[in-house]
C-alpha positions in Angstrom: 0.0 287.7 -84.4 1.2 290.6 -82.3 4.2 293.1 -82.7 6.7 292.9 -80.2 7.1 296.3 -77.7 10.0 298.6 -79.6 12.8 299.5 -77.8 13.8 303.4 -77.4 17.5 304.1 -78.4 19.1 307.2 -77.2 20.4 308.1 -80.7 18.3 308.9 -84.1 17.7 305.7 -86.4 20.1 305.4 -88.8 17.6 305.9 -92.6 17.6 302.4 -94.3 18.9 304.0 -97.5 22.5 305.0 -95.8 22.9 301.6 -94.2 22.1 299.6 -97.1 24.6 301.5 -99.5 27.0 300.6 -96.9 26.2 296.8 -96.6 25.9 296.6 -100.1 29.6 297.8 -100.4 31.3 294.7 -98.3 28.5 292.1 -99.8 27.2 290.7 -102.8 23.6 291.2 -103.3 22.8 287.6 -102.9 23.6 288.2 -99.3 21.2 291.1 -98.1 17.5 291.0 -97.9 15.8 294.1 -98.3 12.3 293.2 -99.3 9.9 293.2 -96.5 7.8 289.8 -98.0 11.1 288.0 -98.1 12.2 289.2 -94.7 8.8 287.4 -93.1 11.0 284.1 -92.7 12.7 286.0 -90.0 10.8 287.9 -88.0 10.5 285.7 -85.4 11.4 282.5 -84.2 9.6 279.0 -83.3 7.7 281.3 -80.7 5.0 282.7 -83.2 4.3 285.0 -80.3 6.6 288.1 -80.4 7.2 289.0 -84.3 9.2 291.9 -86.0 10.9 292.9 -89.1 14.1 294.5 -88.8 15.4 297.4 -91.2 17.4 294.8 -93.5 18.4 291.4 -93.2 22.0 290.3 -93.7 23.3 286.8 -94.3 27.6 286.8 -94.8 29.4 283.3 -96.5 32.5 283.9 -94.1 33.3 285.7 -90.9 35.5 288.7 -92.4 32.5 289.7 -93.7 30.6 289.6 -90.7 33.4 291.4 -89.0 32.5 294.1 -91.6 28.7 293.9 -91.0 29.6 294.4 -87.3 32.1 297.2 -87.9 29.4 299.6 -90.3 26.7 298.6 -87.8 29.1 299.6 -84.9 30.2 303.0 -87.0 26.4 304.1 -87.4 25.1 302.9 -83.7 22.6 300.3 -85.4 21.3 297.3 -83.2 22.3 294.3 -84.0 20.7 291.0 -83.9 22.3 287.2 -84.8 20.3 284.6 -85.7 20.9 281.0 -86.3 18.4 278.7 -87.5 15.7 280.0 -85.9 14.2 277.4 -83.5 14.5 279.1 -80.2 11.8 279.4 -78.1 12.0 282.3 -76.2 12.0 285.0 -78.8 15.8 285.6 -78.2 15.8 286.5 -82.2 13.5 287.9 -82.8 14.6 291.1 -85.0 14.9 295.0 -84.0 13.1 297.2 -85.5 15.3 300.0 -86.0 18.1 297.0 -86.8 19.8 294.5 -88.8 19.3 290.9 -88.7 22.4 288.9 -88.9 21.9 285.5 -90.2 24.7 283.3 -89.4 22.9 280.2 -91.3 26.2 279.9 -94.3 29.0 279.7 -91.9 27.9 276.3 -91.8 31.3 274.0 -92.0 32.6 271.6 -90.2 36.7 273.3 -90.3 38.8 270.6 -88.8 38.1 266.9 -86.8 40.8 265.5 -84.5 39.8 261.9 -83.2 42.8 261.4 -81.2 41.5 264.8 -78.7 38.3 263.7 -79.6 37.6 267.6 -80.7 36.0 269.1 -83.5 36.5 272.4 -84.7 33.0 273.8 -86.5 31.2 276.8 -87.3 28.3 278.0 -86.4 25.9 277.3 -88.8 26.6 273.8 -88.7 23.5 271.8 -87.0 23.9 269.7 -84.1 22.8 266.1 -85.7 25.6 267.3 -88.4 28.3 267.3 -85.5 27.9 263.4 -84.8 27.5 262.7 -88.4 30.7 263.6 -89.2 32.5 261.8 -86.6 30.4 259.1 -86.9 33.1 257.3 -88.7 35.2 257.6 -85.4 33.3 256.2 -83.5 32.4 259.4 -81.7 29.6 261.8 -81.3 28.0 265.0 -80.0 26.7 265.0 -76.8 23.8 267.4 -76.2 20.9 266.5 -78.4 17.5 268.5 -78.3 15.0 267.5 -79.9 15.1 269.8 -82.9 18.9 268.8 -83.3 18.4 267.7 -86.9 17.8 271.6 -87.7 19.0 273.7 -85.0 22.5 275.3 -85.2 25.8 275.1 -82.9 25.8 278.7 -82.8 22.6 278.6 -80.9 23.4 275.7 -78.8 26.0 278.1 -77.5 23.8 281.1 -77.1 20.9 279.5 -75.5 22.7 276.6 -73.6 21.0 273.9 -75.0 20.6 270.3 -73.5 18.5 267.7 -74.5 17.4 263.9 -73.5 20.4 263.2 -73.0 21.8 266.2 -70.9 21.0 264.4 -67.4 24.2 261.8 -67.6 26.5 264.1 -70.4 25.7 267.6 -69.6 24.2 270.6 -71.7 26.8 272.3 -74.1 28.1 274.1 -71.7 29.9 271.1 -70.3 30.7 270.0 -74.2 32.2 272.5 -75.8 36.3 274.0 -75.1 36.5 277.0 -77.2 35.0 279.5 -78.7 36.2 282.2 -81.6 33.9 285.2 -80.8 33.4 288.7 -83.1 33.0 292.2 -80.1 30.6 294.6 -81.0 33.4 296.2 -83.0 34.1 292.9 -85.2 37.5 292.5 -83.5 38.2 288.7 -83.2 39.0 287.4 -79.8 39.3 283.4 -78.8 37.7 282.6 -75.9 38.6 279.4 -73.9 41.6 276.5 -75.2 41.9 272.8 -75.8 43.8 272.9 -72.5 42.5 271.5 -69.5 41.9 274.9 -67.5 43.0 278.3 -69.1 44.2 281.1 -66.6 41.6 284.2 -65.2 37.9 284.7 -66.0 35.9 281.8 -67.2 34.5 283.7 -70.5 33.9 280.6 -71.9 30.7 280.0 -69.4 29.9 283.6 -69.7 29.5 283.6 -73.3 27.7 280.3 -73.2 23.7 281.3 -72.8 24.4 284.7 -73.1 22.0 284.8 -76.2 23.5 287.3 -78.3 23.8 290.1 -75.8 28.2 290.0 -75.2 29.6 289.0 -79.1 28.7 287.2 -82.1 30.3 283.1 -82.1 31.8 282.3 -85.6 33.5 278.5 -84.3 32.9 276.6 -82.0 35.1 273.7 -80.8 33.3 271.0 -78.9 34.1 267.8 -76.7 33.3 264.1 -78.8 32.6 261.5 -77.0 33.2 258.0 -77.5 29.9 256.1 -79.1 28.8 253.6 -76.5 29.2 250.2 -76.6 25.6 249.5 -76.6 22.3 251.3 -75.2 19.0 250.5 -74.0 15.6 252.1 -73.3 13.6 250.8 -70.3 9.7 252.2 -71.1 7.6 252.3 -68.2 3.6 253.4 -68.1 2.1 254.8 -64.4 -1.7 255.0 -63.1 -0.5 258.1 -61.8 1.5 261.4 -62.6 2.8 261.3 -58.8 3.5 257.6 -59.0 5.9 258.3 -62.0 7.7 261.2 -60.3 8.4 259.7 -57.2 10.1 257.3 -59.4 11.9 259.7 -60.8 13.6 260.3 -57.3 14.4 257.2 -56.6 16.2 256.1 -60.1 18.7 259.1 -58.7 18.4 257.3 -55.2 19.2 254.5 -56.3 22.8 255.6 -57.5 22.2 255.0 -60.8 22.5 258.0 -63.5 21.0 257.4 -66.5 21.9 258.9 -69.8 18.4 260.2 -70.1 15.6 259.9 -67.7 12.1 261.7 -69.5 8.6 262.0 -68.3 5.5 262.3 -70.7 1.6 262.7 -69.0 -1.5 261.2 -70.8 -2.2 264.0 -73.0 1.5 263.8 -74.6 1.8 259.9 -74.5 -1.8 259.7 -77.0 -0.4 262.5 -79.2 2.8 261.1 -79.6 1.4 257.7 -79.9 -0.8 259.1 -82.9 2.1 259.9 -84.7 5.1 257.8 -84.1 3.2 254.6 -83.6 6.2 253.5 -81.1 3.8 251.4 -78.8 3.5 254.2 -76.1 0.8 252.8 -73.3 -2.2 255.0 -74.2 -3.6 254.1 -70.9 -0.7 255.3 -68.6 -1.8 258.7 -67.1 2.3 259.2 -67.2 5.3 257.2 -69.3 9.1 256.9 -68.5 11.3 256.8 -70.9 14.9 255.6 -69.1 17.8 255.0 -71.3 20.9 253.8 -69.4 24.2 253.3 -72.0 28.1 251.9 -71.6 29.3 248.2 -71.8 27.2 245.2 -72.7 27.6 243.8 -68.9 26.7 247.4 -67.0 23.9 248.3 -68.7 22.7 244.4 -68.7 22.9 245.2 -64.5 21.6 248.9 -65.1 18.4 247.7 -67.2 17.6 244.9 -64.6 18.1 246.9 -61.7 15.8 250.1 -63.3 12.9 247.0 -64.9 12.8 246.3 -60.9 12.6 249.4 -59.3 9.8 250.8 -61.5 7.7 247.8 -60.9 8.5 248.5 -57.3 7.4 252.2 -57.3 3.8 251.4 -59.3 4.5 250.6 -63.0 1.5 249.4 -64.5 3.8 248.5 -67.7 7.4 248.1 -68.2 8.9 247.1 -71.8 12.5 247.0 -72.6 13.8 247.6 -76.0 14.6 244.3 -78.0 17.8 246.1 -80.0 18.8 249.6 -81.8 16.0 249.9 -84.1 13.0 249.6 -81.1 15.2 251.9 -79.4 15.5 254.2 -81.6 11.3 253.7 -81.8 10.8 254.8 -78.4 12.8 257.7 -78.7 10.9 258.6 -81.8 7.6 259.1 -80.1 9.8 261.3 -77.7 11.4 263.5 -80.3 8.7 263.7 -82.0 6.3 265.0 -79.0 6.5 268.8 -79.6 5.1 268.0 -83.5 2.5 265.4 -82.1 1.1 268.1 -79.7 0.5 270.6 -82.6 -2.0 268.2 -84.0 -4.3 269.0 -80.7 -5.1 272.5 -81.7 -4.2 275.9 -83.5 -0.9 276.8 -81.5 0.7 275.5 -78.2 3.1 277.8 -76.0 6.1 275.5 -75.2 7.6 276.6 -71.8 10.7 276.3 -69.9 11.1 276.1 -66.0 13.3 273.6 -64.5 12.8 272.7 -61.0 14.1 270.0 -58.1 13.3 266.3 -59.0 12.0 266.2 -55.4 9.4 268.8 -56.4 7.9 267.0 -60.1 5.2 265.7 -58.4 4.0 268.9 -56.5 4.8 271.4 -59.6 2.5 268.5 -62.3 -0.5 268.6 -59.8 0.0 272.6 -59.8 -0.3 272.9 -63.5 -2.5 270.6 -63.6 -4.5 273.1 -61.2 -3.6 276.5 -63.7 -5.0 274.3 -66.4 -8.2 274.5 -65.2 -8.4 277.7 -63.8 -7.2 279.2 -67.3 -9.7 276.6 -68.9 -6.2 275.6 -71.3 -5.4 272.1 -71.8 -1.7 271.4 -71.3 0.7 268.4 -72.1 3.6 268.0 -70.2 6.9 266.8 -71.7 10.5 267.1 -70.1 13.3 266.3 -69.2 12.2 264.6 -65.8 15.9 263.4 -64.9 16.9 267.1 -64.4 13.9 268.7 -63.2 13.5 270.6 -66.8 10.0 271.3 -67.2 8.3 271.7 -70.5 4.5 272.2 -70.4 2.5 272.5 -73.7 -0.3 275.3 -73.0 -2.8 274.7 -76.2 -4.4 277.7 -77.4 -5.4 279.3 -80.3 -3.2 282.5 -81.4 -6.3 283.9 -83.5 -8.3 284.8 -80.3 -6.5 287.6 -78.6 -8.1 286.2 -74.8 -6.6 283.1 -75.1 -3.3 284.3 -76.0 -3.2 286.5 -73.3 -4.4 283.4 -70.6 -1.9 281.1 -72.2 0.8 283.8 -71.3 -0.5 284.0 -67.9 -0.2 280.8 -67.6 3.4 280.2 -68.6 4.3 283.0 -66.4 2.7 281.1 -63.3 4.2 277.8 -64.3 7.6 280.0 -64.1 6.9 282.0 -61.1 6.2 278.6 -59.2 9.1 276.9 -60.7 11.0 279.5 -58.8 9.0 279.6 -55.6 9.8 275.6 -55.4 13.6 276.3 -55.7 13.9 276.0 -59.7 14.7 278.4 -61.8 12.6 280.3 -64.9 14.9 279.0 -67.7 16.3 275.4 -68.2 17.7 275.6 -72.1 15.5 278.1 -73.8 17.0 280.9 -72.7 15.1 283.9 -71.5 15.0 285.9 -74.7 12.0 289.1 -74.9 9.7 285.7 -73.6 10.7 285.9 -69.9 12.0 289.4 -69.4 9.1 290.4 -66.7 10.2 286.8 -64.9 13.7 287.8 -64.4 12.4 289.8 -61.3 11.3 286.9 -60.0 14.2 284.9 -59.7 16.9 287.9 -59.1 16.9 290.7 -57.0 17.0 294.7 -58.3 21.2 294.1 -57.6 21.6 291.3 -59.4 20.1 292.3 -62.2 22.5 295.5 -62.2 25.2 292.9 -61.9 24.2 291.5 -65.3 23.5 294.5 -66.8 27.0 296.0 -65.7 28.5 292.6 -67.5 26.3 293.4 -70.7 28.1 296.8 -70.9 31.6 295.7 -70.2 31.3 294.2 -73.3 28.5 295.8 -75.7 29.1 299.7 -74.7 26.4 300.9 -76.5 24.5 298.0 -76.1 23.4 297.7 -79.8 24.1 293.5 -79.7 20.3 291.8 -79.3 18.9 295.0 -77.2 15.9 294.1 -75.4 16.4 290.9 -74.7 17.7 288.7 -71.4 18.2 291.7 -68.8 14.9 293.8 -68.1 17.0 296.9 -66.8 19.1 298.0 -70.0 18.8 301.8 -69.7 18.4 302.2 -73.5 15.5 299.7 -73.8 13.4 300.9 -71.3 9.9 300.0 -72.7 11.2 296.6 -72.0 10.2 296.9 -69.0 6.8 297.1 -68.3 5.8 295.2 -71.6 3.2 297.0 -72.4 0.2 295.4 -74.4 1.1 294.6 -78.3 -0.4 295.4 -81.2 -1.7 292.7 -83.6 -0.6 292.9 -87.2 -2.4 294.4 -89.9 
């Protein structure tokens, strides 16, 4: 694997020594991590791509001690870096070299449920599925729901923006969470939106939300519950073609009807997941629809009926409905369990993230279809098809240094045409060290001065995740041109 490009910092690195003496003043030794071997877990995330090991790693039990982590990290000028459970995509946590990595993985419980606002209060350890298990008994639940939601944490929900398969009808977290308790560079405490229906000035609360790391560290979280449905359905349906399947994308949106997810597998992804969920996925479709539609027993009866008959209008060469909860549950399976499935196909794949206009799916599939060729790397696509949310699998194996350089390629012109069709680079993933040279392409040399006059209003000294999301910091300049990493030893 290859190092990541180290950033320059305008001040000497503080020696290891010093800064662990002071760590190891605020925190038992069970919480710091000093020994390179046992650091490895962290030096990346689920992008293999970009790795790193910071100077120490750091994992606090409650938030005063990460207010003192922040404060001696603050004091000495060292970069800081949080880190939830680690399955981000876009190496937005990936460590600092000449930093500390700040696990946030204990603050994991869930503080305080009120049914009657439908709220919960949790930190931001806690993992997403572990949200609508707890309220389960309320007959509520969680909302966004990506597909590693079993292990990824709140606290990156928030700082990437994560959706899911079910963001299309009940929005990413961004629409599901009301507050936010937030540590400054400084470890001062600051609350950041209010149960209230608005809250007066700025709206921090979308700021903060997919700002990856860069403007505070999140310590709770209080989210929106919803009510459980009555009852939900999945309507499967397999294509003869890729551009069939699309255009019925369009015209389930058309139509008026919004489901509460609306995703699109190709041929390559339907046979892999098929392999390994065993969920009854048409191998023979060159693209599946998975359409779940939710609510009372008599509107999604009329949603189901009306959805069966528009995708044997548009071309379906197969339509099957689910029979009750546990055949639903086995479409969604083969869905969920896609990204895994994939892996099977070869060494590595390089998961990417563009979203673009429905109106374009069709267009943007034959395109990478196109790039596959030309960089002689299969792909399999798998996305959220109801929002535009792209997310092509480039296969490729990380030991052979050419083909990790054309699978990069190749994600960066699956992002540079996402944003010449009107999309943007990023859906849910975040931008992270990953798509730093893209951010030219979708925003112009004020713009990103914009951002990066936000990034300072908050983080000074811009020590919180340097590097990462704005390609301009002055004090990470290296960032810019990316220069060509080297491998490991």
């Amino acid at each position: 694997m290859r190092e990541s490009p180290s950033p320059s910092h305008s001040l000497a690195p503080v020696p290891r020594d010093a800064l662990l003496r002071r760590l190891q003043a605020v925190l038992p030794e069970r919480c710091i991590i000093s020994e390179t071997e046992s650091q490895r877990p962290f030096e990346c995330d689920a992008l293999t791509i970009y790795r790193e090991l910071p100077l120490l790693v750091v994992l606090p039990e409650n938030v005063e001690q990460v207010q003192q982590v922040l404060r001696i990290c603050h004091e000495l000028a060292v970069p800081v870096v949080a880190r939830g459970a680690g399955t981000g995509l876009c190496a937005g946590s990936m460590p600092h070299p000449e930093g500390l990595l700040l696990g946030l993985s204990k603050l994991d419980k869930v503080i305080e449920i009120d049914p009657l606002a439908r709220t919960a209060r949790v930190q931001p350890g806690v993992s997403n599925l572990a949200i609508s298990a707890a309220v389960a008994h309320h007959g509520l639940y969680y909302g966004p729901d990506p597909s590693s939601q079993i292990a990824c944490s709140i606290g990156g929900n928030v700082a990437e923006n994560s959706g899911g398969v079910h963001c299309l009808k009940y929005g990413l977290t961004v629409h599901n969470i009301l507050a936010l308790e937030v540590l400054t560079v400084a470890g001062e405490r600051v609350t950041v939106g209010s149960t209230g229906l608005d809250t007066p000035g700025y709206d921090l609360l979308a700021l903060m939300t997919g700002s990856e790391g860069l403007l505070g560290i999140v310590v709770e979280v209080t989210v929106r519950l919803l009510p459980s449905p009555e009852v939900a359905q999945v309507i499967m349906a397999g294509f003869p073609t890729v551009t069939a399947a699309g255009d019925a994308v369009g015209a389930v949106i058309a139509a008026g009807i919004i489901p509460a997810g609306l995703e699109m597998m190709d041929r390559l992804a339907i046979q892999a997941a098929e392999d390994f969920a065993h969920a009854g996925y048409p191998r023979e479709a060159e693209a599946l629809l998975l359409c779940e539609v939710d609510g009372t027993r008599e509107e999604v009866a009329s949603c189901s009926e009306n959805v069966e008959a528009l995708f044997r209008e548009m071309g379906a060469s197969s339509v099957v409905v689910s029979r009750d909860e546990a055949h639903r549950a086995l479409l969604w399976k083969g869905r969920k369990s896609a990204f895994p499935a994939v892996g099977r196909l070869a060494p590595d794949y390089y998961c990417m993230d563009g979203t673009i206009p429905r109106s374009q799916v069709s267009r943007v599939l034959k395109e990478i279809s196109t790039l596959s060729a030309q960089y002689g790397l299969a792909v399999a696509n798998v996305f959220h098809a109801g929002d535009g949310n792209l997310h092509p699998l480039i296969l490729f194996d990380a030991s052979k240094p050419e083909e990790v350089r054309r699978a990069e390629q190749f994600g960066a012109d699956i992002l540079a045409l996402s944003v010449q069709v009107g999309g943007c680079i990023t859906g849910e993933h975040g931008v992270g060290l990953e798509k730093l040279r893209q951010m030219s392409h979708q925003f112009g040399p004020a713009e990103l001065a914009l951002l990066e006059d936000i990034k300072a209003a908050f983080d000074p000294g811009l020590n919180l995740n340097p590097g990462k999301g704005i390609p301009i910091l002055k004090r990470c300049q290296e960032y810019r041109a990316l220069p060509a990493r080297h491998r490991h030893d």
